[in-house]
C-alpha positions in Angstrom: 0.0 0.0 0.0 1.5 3.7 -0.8 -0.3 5.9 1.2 0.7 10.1 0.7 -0.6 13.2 -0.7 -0.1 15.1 -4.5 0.1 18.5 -3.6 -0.2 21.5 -5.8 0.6 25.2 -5.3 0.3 26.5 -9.0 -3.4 27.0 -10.7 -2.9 24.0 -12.8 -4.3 19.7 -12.5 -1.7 17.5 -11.8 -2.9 13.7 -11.6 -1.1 10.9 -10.3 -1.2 7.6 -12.5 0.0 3.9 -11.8 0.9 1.3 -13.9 1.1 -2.0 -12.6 2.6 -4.9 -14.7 2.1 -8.5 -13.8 4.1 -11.6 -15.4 5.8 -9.0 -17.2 2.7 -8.0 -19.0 1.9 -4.1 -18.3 -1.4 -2.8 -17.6 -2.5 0.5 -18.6 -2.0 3.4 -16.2 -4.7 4.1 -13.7 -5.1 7.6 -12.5 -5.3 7.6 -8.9 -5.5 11.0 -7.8 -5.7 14.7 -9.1 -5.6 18.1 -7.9 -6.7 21.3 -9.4 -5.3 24.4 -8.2 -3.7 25.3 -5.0 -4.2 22.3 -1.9 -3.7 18.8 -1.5 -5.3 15.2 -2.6 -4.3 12.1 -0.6 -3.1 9.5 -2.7 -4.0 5.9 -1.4 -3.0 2.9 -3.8 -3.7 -0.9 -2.9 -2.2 -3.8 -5.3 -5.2 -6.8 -4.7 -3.5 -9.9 -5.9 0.5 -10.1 -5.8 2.8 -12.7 -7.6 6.3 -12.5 -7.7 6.6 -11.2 -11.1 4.7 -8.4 -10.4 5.8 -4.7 -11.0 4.6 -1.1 -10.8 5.7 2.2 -11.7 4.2 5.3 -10.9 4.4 9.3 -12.7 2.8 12.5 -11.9 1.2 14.0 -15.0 0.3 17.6 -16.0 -3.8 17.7 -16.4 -6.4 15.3 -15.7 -6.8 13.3 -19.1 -3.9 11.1 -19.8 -0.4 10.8 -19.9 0.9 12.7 -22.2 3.0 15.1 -20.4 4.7 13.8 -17.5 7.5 13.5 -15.2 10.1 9.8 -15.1 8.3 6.8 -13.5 9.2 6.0 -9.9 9.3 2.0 -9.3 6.6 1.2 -6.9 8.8 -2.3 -6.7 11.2 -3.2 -4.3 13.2 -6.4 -3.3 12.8 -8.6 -1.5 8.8 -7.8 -1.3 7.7 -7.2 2.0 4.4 -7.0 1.8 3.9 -2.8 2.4 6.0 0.2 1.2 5.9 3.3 2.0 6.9 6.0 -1.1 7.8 9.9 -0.2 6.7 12.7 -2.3 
């Protein structure tokens, strides 16, 4: 489980998107959370089903449509698996 907040102190959206892949197979992204303007959105994500080949990444995008304009991927994997992780932001 990632558990945080996307914070935003420009006039813009920002959404964040995940992407999990499983059996090395990826998924689209998801958007998970987005905020318009000045503020904060919490940002809870929850994997249901985990197998050892599975991987995530997730990016922060301009807007609130797609992913089109965005910054890298941060790995939502690490190793060895320990059930929860916790990312900063």
């Amino acid at each position: 489980m990632i558990e945080g907040e996307l914070r935003n102190s420009g006039s813009e959206c920002y959404s964040v998107w995940v992407r999990w892949m499983r059996d090395l197979v990826p998924g689209p992204y998801t958007k998970q959370a987005t905020q318009c303007g000045t503020g904060s959105a919490p940002v809870n994500i929850r994997l249901g089903a985990y197998l050892p080949t599975t991987t995530g990444d997730l990016k922060v995008c301009r807007g609130n449509q797609d992913t089109k304009d965005c910054g890298e991927p941060v790995s939502l994997t690490s190793w060895p698996v320990t059930g929860t992780s916790r990312a900063a932001g």
